[in-house]
N, C-alpha and C positions, 0 to 999 in steps of 0.2 A: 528576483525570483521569489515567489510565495515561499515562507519558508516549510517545508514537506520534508521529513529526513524518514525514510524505512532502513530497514536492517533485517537480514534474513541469516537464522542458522540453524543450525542441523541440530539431528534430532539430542543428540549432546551438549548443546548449548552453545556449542561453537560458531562465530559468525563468521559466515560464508564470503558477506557483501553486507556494504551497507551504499547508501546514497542520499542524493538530497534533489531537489528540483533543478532540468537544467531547460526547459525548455527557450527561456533567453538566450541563453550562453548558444545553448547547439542551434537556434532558429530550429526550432521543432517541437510540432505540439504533443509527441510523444514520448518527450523527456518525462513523462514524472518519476519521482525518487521508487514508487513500485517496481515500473518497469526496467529502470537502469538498474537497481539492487538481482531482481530477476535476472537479465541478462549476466551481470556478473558472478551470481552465484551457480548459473547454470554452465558458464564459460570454467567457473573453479572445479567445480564437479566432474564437467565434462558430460552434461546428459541434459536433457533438455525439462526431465522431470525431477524436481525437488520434493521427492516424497519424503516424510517426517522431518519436515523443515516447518520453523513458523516464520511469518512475517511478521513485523513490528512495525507500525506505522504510524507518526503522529495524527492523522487528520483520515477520516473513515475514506475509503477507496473510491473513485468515481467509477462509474457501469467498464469503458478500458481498461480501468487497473484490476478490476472485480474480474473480469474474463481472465485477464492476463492469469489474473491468481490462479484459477480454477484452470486453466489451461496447463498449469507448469505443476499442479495437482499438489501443491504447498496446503499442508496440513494443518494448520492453524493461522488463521491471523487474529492479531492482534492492534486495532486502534485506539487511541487516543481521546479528541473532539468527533465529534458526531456533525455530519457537513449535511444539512437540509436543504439546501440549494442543490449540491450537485455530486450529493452522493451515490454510491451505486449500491449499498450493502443493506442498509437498513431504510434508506430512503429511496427515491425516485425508480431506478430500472431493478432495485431488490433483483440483483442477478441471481446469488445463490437460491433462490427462494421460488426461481422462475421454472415449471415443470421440465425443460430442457436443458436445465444446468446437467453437466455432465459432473461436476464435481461440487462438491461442498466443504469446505473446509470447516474447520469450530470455529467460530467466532466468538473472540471475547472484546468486548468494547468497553470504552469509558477510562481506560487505563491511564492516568496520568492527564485526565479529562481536562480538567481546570487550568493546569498548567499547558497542556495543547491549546487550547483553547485562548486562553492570555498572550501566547506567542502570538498566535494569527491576530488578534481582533488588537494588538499594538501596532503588528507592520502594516494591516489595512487604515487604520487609524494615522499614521505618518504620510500613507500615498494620498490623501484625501485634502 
């Protein structure tokens, strides 16, 4: 699995959910660590909206995980490395940013930048 870890918590700093990538594990390409943290913080809660929750995420969200976000109306996220290939936040489908987003969360990025970024470009560096 790419290594991907989110973590979601309330607006008190409590975490809700955390996760990591399982799309090998489950055969599914909607395992990433977004979507499963989501799911489980939304199963803890009991509602299907995580309002004044943030997500924490190593690696910037792809255009699915970006919906997902703004769908379950999660009020901050926060990433990591910045993914220019196949991002969805700041790069490629800029979902929040698109005149139909229905929701926009704050973003903050860069967080822990170098060190996200050294994680991923070692495990791709090993598969090669």
């Amino acid at each position: 699995e790419v290594p991907v870890g989110a973590v979601i918590s309330d607006a008190a700093g409590v975490m809700l959910a955390s996760a990591g990538n399982r799309t090998r594990e489950l055969n599914d390409p909607t395992a990433h660590a977004e979507l499963l943290a989501i799911r489980a913080a939304c199963a803890a809660i009991g509602s299907e909206r995580l309002v004044g929750c943030t997500l924490t995420v190593t690696l910037e969200p792809c255009a699915m995980c970006a919906a997902a976000i703004g769908a379950a109306r999660i009020e901050r996220l926060v990433y990591g490395a910045a993914d220019p290939k196949s991002g969805g936040v700041a790069h490629g489908a800029r979902v929040f940013s698109h005149p139909q987003a229905h929701h926009r969360p704050e973003v903050v990025a860069g967080v822990a930048e170098t060190q996200a970024a050294l994680l991923l470009k070692a495990f791709f560096a090993q598969r090669r």
